[in-house]
PyMOL Python script that loads the backbone (N, CA, C, O; Angstrom):
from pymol import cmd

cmd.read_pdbstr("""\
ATOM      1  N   UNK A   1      31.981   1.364   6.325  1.00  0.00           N
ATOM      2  CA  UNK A   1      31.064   0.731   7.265  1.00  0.00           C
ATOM      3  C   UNK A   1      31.850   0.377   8.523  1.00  0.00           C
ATOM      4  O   UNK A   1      32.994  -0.066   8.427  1.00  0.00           O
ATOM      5  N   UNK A   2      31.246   0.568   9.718  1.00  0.00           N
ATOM      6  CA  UNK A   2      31.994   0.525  11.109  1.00  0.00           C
ATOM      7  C   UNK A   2      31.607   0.130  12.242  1.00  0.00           C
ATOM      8  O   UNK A   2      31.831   0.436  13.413  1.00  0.00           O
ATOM      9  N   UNK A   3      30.382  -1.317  11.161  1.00  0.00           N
ATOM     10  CA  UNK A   3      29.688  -2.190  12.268  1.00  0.00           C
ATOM     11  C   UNK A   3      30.986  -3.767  12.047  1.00  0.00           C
ATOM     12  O   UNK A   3      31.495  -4.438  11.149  1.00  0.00           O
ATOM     13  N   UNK A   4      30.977  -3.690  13.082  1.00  0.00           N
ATOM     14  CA  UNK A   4      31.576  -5.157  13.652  1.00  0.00           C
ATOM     15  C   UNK A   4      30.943  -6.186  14.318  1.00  0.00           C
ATOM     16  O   UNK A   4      30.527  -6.012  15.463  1.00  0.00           O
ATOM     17  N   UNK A   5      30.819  -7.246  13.735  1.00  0.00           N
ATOM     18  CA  UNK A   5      30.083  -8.279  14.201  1.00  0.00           C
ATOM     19  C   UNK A   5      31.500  -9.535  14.695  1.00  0.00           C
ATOM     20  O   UNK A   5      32.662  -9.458  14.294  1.00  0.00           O
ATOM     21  N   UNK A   6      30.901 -10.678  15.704  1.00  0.00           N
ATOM     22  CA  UNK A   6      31.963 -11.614  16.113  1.00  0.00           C
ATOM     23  C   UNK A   6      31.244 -12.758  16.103  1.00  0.00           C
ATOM     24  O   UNK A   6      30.258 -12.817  16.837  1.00  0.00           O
ATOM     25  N   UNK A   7      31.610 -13.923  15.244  1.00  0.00           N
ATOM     26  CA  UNK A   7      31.509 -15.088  15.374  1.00  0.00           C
ATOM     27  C   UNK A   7      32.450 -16.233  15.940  1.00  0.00           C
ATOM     28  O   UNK A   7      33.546 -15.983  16.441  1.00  0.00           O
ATOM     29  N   UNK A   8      31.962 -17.428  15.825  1.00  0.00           N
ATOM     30  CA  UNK A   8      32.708 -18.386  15.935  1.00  0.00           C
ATOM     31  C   UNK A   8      32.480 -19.355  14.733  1.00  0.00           C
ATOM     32  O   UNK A   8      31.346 -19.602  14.325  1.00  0.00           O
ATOM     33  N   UNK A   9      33.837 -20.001  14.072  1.00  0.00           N
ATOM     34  CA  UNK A   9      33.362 -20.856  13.599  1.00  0.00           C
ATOM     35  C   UNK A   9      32.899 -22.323  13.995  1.00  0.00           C
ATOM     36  O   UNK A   9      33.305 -22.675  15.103  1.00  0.00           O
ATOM     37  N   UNK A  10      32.025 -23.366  13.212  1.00  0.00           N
ATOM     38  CA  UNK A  10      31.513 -24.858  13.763  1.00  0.00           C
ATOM     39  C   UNK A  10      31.700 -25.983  12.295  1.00  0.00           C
ATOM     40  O   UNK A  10      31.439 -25.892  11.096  1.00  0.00           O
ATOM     41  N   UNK A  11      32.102 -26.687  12.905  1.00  0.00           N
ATOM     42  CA  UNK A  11      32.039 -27.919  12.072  1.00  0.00           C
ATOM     43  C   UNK A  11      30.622 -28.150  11.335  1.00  0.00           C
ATOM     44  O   UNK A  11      29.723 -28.327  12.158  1.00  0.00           O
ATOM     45  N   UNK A  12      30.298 -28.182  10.311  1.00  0.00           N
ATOM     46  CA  UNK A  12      29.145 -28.457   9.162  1.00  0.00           C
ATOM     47  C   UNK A  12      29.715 -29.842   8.372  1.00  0.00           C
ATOM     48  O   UNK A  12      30.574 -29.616   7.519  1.00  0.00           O
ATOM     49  N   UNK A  13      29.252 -31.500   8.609  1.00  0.00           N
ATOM     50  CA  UNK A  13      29.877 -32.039   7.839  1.00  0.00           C
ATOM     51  C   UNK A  13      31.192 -32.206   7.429  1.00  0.00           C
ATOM     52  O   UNK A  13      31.741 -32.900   8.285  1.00  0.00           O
ATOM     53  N   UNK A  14      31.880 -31.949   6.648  1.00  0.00           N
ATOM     54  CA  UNK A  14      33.046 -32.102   6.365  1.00  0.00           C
ATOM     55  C   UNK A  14      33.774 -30.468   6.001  1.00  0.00           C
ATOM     56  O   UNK A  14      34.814 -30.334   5.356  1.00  0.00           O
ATOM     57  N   UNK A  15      33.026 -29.421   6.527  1.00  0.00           N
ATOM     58  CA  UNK A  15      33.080 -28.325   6.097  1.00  0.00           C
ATOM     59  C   UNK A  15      33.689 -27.280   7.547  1.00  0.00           C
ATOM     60  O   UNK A  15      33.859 -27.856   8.621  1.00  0.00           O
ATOM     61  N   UNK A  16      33.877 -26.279   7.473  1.00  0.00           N
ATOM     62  CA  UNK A  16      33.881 -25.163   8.550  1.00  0.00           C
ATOM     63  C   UNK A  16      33.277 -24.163   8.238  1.00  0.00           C
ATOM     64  O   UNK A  16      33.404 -23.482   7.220  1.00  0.00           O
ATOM     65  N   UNK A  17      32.466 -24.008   9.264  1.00  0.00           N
ATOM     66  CA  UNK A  17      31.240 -22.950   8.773  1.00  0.00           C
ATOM     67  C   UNK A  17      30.702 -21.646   9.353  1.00  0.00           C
ATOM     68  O   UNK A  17      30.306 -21.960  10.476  1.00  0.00           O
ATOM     69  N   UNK A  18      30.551 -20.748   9.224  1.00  0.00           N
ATOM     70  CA  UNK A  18      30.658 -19.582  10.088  1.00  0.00           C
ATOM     71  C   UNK A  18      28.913 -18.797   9.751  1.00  0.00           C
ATOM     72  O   UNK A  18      28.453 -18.824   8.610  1.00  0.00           O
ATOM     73  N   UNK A  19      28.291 -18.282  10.693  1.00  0.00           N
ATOM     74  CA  UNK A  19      27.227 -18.040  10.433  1.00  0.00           C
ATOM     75  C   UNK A  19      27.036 -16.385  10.600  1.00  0.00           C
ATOM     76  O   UNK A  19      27.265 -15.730  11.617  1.00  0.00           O
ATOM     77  N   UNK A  20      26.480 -15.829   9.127  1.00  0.00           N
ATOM     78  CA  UNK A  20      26.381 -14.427   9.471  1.00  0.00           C
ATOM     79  C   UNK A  20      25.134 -13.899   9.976  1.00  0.00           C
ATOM     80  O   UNK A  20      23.966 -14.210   9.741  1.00  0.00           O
ATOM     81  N   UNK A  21      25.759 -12.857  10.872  1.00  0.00           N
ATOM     82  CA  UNK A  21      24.230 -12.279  11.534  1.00  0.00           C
ATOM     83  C   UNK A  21      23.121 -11.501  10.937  1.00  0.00           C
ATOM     84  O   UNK A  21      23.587 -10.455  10.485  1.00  0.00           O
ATOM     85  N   UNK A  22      22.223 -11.560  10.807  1.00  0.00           N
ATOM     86  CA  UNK A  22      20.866 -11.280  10.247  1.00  0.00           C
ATOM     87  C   UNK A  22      21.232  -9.705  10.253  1.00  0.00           C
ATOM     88  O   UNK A  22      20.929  -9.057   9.252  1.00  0.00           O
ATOM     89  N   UNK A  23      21.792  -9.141  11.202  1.00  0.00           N
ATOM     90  CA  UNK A  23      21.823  -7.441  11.147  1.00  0.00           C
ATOM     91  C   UNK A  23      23.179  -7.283  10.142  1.00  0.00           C
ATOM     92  O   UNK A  23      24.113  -6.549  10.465  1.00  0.00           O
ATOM     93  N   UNK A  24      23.169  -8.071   8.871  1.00  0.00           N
ATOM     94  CA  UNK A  24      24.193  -7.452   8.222  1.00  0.00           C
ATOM     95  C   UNK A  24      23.746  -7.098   7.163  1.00  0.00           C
ATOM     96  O   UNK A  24      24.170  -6.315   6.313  1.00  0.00           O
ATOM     97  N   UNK A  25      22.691  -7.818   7.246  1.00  0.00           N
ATOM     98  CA  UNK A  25      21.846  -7.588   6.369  1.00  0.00           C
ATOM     99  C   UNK A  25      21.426  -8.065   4.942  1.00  0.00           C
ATOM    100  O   UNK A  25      20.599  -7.680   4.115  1.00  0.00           O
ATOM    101  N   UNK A  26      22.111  -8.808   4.991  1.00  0.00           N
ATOM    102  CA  UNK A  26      22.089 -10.313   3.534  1.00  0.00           C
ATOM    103  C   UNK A  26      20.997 -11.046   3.348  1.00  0.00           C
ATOM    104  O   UNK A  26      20.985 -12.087   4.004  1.00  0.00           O
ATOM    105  N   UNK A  27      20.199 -10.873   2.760  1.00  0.00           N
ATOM    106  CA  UNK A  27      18.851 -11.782   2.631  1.00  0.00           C
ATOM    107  C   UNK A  27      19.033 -13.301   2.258  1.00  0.00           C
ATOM    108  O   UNK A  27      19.779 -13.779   1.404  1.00  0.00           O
ATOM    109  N   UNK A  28      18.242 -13.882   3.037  1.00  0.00           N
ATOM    110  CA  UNK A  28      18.860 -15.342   3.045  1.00  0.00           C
ATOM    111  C   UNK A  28      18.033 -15.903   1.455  1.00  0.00           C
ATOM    112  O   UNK A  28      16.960 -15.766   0.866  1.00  0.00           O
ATOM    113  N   UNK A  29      19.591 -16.713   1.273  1.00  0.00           N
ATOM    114  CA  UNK A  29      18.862 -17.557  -0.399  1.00  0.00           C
ATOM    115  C   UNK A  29      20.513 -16.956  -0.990  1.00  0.00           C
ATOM    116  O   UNK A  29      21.150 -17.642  -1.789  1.00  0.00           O
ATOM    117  N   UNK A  30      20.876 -16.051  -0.639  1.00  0.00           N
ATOM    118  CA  UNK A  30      21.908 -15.117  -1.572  1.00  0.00           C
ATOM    119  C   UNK A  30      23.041 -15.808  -1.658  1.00  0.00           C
ATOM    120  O   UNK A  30      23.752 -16.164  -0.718  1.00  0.00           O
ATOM    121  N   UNK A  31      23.232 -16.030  -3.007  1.00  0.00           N
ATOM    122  CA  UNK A  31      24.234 -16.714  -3.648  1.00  0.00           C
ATOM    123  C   UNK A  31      25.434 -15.900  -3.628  1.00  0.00           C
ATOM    124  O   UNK A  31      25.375 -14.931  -4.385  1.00  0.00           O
ATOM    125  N   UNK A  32      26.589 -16.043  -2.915  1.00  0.00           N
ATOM    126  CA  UNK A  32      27.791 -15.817  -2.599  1.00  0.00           C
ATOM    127  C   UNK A  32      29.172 -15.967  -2.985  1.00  0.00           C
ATOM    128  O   UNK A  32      29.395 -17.168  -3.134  1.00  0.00           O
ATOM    129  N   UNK A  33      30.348 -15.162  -3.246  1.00  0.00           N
ATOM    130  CA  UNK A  33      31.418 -15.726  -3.773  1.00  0.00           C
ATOM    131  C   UNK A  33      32.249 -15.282  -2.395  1.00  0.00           C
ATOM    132  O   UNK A  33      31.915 -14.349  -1.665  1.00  0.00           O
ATOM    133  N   UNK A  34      33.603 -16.302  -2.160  1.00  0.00           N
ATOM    134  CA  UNK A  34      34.451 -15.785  -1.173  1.00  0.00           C
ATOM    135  C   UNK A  34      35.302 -15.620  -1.890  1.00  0.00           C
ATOM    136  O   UNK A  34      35.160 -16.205  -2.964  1.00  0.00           O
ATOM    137  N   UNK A  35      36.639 -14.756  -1.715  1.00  0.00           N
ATOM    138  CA  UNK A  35      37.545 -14.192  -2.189  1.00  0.00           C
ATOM    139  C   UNK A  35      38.603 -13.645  -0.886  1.00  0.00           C
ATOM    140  O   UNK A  35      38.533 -12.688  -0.114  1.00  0.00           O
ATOM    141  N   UNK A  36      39.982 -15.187  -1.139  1.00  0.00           N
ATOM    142  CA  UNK A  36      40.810 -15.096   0.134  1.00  0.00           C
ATOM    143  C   UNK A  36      41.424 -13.647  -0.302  1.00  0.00           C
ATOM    144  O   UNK A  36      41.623 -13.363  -1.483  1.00  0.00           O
ATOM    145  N   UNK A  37      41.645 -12.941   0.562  1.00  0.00           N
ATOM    146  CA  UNK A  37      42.449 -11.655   0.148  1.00  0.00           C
ATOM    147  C   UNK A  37      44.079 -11.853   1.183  1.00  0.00           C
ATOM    148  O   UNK A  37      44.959 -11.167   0.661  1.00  0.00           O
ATOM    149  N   UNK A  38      44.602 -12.627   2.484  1.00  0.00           N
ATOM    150  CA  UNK A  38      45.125 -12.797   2.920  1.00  0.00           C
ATOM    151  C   UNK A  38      45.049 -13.931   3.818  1.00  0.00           C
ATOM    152  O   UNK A  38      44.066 -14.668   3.736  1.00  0.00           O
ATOM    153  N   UNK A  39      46.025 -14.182   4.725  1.00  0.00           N
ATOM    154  CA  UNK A  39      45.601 -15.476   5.270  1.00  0.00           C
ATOM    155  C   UNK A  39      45.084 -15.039   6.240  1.00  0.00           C
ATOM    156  O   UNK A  39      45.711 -14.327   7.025  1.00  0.00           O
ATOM    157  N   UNK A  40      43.481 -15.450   6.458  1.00  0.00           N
ATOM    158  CA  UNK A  40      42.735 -15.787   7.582  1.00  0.00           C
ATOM    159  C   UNK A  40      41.697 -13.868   7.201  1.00  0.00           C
ATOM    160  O   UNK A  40      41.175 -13.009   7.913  1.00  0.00           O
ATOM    161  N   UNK A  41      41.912 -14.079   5.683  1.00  0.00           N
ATOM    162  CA  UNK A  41      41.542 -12.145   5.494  1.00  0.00           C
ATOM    163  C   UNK A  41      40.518 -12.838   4.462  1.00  0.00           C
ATOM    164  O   UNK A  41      40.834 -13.850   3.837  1.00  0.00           O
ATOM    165  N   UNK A  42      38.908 -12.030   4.301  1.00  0.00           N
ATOM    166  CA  UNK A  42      38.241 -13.225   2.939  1.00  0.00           C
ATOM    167  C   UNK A  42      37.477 -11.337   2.607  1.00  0.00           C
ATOM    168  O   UNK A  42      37.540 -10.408   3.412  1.00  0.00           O
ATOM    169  N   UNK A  43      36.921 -11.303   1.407  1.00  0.00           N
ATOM    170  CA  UNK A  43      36.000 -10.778   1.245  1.00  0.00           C
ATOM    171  C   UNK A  43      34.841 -11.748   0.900  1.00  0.00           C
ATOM    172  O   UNK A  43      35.098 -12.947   0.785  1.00  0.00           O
ATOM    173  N   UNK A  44      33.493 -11.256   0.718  1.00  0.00           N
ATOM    174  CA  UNK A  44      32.413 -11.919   0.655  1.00  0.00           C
ATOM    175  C   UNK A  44      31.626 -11.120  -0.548  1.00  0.00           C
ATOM    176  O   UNK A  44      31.483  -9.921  -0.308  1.00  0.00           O
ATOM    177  N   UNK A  45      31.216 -11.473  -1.512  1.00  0.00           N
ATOM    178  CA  UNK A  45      30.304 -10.292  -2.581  1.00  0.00           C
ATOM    179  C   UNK A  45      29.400 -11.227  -2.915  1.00  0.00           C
ATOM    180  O   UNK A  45      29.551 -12.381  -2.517  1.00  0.00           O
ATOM    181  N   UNK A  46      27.961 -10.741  -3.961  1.00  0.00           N
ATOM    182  CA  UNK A  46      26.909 -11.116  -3.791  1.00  0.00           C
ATOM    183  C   UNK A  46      27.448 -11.741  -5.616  1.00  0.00           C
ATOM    184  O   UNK A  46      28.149 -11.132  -6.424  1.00  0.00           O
ATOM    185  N   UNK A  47      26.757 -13.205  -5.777  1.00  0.00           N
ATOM    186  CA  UNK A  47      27.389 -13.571  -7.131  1.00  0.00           C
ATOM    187  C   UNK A  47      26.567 -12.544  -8.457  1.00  0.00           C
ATOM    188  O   UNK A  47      25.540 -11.930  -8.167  1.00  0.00           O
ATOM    189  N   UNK A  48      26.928 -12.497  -9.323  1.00  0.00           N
ATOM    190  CA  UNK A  48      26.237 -11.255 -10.776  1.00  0.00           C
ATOM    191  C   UNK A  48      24.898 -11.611 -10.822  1.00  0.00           C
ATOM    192  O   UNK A  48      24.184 -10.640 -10.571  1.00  0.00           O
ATOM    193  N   UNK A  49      24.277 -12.643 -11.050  1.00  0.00           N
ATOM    194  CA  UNK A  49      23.072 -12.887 -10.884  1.00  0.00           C
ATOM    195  C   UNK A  49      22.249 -13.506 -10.186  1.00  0.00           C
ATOM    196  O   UNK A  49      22.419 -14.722 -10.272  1.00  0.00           O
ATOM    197  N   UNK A  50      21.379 -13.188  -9.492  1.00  0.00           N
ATOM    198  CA  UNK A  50      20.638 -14.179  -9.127  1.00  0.00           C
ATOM    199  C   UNK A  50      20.039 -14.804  -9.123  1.00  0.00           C
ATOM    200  O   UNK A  50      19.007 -14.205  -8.820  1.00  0.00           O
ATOM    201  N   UNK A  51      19.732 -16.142  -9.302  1.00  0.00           N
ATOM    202  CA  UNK A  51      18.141 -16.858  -9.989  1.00  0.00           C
ATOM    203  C   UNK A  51      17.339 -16.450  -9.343  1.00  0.00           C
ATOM    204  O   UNK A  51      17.379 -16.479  -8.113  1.00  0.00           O
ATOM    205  N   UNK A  52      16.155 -15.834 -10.218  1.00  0.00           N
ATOM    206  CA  UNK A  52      14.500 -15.408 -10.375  1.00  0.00           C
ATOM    207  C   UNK A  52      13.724 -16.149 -10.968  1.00  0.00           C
ATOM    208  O   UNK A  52      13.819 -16.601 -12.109  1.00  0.00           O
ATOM    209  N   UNK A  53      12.552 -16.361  -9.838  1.00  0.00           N
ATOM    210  CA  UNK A  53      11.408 -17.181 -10.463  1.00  0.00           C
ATOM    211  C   UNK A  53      10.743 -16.531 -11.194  1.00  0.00           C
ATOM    212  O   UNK A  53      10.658 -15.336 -10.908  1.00  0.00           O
ATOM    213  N   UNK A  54      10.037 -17.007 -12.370  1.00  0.00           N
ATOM    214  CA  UNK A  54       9.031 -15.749 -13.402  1.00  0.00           C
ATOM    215  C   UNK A  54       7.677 -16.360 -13.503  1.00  0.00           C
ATOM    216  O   UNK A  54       7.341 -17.517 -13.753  1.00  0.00           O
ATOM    217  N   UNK A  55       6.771 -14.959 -13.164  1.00  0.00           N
ATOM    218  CA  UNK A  55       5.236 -15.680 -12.990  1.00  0.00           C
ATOM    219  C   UNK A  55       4.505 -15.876 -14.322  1.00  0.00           C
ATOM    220  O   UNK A  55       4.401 -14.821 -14.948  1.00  0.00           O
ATOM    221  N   UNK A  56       4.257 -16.373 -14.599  1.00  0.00           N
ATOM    222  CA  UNK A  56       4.390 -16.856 -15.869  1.00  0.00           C
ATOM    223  C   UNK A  56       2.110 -17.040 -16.360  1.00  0.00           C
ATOM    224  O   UNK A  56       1.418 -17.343 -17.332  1.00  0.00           O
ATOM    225  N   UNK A  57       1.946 -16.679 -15.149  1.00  0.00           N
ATOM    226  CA  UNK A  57       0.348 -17.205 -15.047  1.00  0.00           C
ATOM    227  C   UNK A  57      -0.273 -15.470 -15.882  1.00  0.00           C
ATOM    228  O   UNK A  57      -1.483 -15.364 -16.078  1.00  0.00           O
ATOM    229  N   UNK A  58       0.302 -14.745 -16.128  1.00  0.00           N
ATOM    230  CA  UNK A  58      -0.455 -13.344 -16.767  1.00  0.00           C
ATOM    231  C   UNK A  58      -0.251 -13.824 -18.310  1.00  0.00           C
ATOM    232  O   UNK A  58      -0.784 -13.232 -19.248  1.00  0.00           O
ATOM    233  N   UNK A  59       0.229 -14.480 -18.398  1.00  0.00           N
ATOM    234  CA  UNK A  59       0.551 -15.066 -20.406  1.00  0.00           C
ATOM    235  C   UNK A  59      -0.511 -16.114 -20.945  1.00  0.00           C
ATOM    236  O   UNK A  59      -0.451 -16.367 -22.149  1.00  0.00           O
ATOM    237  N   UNK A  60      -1.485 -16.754 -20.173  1.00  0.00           N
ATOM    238  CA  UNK A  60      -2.422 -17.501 -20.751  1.00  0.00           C
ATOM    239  C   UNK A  60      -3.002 -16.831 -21.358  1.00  0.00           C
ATOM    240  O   UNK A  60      -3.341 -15.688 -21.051  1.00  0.00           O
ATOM    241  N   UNK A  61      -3.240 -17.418 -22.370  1.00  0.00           N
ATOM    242  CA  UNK A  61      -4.277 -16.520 -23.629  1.00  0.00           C
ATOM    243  C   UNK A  61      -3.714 -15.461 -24.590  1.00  0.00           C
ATOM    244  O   UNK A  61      -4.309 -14.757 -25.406  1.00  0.00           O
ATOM    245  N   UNK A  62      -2.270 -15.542 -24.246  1.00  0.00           N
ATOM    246  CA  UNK A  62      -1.948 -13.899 -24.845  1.00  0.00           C
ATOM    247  C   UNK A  62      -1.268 -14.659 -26.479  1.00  0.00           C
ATOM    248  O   UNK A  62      -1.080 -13.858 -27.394  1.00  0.00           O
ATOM    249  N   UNK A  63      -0.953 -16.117 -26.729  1.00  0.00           N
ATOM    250  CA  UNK A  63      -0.414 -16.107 -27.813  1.00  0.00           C
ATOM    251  C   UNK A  63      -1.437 -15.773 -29.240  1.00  0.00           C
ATOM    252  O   UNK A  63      -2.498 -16.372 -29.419  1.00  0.00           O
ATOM    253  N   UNK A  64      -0.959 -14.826 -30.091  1.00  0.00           N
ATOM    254  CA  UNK A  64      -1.748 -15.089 -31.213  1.00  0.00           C
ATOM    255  C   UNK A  64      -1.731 -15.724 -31.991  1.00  0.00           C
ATOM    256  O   UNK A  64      -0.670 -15.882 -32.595  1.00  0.00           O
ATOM    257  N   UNK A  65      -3.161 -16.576 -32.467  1.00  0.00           N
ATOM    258  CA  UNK A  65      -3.031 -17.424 -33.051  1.00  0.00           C
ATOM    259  C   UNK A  65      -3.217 -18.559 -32.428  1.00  0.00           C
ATOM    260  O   UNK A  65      -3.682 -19.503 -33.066  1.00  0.00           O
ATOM    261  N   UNK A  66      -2.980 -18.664 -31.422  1.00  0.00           N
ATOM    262  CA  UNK A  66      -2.892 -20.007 -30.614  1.00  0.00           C
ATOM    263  C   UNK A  66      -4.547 -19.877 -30.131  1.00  0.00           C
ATOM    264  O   UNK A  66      -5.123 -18.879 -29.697  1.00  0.00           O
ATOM    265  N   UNK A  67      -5.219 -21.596 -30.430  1.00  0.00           N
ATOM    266  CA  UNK A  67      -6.739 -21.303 -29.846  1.00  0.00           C
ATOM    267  C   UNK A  67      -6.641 -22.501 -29.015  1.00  0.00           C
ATOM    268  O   UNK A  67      -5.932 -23.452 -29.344  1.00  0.00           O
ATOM    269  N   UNK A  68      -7.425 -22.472 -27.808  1.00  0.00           N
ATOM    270  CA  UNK A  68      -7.240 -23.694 -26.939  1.00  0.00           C
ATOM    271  C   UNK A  68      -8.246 -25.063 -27.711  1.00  0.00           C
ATOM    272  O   UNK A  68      -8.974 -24.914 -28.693  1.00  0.00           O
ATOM    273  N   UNK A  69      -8.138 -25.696 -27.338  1.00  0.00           N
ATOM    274  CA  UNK A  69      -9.111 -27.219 -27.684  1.00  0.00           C
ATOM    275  C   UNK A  69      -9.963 -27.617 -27.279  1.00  0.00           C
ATOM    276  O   UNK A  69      -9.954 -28.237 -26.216  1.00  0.00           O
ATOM    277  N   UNK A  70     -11.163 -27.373 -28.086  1.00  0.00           N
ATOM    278  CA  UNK A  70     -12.314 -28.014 -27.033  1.00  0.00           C
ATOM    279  C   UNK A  70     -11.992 -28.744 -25.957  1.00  0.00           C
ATOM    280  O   UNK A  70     -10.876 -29.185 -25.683  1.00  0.00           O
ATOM    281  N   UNK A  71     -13.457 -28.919 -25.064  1.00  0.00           N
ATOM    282  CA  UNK A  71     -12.903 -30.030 -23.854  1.00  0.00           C
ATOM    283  C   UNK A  71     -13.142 -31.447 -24.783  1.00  0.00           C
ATOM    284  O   UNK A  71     -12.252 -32.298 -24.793  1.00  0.00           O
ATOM    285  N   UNK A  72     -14.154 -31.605 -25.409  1.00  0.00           N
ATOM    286  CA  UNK A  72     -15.203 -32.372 -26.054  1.00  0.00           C
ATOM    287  C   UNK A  72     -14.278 -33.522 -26.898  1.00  0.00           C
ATOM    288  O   UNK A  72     -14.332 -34.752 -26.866  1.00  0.00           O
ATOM    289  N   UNK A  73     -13.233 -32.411 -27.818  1.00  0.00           N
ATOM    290  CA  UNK A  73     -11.796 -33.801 -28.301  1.00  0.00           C
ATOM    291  C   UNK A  73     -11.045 -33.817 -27.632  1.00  0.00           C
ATOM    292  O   UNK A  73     -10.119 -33.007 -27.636  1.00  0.00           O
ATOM    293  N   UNK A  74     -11.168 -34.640 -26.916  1.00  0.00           N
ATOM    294  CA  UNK A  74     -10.250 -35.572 -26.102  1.00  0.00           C
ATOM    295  C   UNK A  74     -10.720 -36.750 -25.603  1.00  0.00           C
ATOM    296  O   UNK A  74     -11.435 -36.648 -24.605  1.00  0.00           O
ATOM    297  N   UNK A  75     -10.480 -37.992 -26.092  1.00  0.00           N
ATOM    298  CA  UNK A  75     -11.142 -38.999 -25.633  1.00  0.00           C
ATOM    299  C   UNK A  75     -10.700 -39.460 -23.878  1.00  0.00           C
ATOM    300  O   UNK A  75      -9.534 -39.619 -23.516  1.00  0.00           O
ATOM    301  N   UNK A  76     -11.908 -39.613 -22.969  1.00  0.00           N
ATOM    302  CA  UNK A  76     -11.670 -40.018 -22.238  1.00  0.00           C
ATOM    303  C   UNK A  76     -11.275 -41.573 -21.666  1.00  0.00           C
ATOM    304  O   UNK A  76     -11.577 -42.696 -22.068  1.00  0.00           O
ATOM    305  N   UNK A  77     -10.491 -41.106 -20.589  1.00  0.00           N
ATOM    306  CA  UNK A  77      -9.502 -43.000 -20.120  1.00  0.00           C
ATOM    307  C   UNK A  77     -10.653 -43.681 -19.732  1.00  0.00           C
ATOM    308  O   UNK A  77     -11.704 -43.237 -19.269  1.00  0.00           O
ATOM    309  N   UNK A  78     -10.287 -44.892 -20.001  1.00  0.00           N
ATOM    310  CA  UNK A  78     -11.599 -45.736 -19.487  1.00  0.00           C
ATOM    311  C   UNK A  78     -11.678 -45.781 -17.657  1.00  0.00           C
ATOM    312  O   UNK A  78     -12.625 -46.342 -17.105  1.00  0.00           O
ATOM    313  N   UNK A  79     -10.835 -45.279 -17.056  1.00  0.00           N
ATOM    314  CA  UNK A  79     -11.102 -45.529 -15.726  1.00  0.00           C
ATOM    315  C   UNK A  79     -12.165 -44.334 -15.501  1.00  0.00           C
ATOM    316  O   UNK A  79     -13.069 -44.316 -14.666  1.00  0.00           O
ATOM    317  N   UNK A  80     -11.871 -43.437 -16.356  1.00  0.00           N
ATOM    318  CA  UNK A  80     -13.349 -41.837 -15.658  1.00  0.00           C
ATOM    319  C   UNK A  80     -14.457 -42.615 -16.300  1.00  0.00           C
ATOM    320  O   UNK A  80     -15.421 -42.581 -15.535  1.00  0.00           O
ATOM    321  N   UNK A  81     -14.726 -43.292 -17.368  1.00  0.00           N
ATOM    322  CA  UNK A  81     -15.532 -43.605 -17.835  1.00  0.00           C
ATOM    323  C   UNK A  81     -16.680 -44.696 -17.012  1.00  0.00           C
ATOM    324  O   UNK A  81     -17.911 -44.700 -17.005  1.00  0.00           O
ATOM    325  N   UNK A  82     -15.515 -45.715 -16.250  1.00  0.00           N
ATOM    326  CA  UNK A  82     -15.739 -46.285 -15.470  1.00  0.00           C
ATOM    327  C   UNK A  82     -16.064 -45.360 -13.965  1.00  0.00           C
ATOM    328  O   UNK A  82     -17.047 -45.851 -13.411  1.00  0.00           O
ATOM    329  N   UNK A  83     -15.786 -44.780 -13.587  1.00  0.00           N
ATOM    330  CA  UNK A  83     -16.239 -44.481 -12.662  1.00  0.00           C
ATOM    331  C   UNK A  83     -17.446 -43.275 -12.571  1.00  0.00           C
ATOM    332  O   UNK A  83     -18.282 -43.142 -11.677  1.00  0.00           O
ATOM    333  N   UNK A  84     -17.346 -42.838 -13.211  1.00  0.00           N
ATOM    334  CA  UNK A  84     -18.571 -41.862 -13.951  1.00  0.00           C
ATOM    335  C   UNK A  84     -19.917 -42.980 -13.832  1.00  0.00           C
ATOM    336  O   UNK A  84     -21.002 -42.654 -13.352  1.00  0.00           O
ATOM    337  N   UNK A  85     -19.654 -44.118 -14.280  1.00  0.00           N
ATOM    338  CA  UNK A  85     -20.659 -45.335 -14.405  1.00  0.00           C
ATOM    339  C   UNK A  85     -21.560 -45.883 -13.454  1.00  0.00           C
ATOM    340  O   UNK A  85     -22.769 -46.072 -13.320  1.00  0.00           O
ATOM    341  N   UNK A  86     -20.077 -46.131 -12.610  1.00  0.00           N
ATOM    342  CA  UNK A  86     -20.417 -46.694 -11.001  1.00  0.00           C
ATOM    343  C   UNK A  86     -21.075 -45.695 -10.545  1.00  0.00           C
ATOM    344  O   UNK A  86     -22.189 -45.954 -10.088  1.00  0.00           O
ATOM    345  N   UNK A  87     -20.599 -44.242 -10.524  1.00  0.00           N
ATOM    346  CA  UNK A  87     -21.264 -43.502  -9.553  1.00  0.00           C
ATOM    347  C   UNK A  87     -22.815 -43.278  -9.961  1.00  0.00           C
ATOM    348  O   UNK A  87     -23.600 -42.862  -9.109  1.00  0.00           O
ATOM    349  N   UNK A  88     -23.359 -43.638 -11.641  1.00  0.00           N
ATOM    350  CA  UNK A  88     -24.876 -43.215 -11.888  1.00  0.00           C
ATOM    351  C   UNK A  88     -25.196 -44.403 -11.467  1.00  0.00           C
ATOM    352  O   UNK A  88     -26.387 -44.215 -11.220  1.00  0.00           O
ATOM    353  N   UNK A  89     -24.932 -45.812 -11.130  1.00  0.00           N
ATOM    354  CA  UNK A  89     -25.624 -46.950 -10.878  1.00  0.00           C
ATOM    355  C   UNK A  89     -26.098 -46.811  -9.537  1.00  0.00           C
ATOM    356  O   UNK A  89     -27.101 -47.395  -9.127  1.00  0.00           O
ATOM    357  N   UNK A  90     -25.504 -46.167  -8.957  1.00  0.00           N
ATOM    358  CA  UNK A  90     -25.849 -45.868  -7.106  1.00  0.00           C
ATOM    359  C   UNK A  90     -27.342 -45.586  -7.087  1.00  0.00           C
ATOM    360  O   UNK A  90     -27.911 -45.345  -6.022  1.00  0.00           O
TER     361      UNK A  90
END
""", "prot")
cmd.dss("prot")
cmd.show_as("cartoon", "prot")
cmd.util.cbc("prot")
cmd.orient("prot")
């Protein structure tokens, strides 16, 4: 590869911080390892995994065996009860 990019580094907190440019093409979120290779020499690689969110909403209903619960048992809190009340007295 025989793109060259130039930064500067800036103070972050108690840190020194260098910001890479969007045309390098690293999608932001990407979990990173540095690796000094010499002084003032680093490589940069992407860490083995990355955390993935999992949609998890296509699995309702799919366990077998599993049956949901009426609405009917479940006793209701006395505050819906109460207000269920108020609102037919209107």
């Amino acid at each position: 590869m025989d793109d060259e990019y130039q930064g500067k580094t800036f103070k972050s907190g108690n840190s020194v911080a260098l910001r890479l440019p969007k045309g390098m093409g690293i999608p932001e979120g990407t979990e990173i390892r540095m690796v000094r290779e010499a002084p003032m020499s680093f490589r940069i690689e992407p860490v083995d995994a990355p955390r993935r969110k999992i949609d998890i909403s296509g699995f309702a209903g799919k366990a077998p065996g599993a049956k949901l619960i009426p609405h009917g048992d479940f006793d209701e809190r006395p505050s819906t009860i109460a207000r269920r009340l108020a609102a037919t007295d209107k």
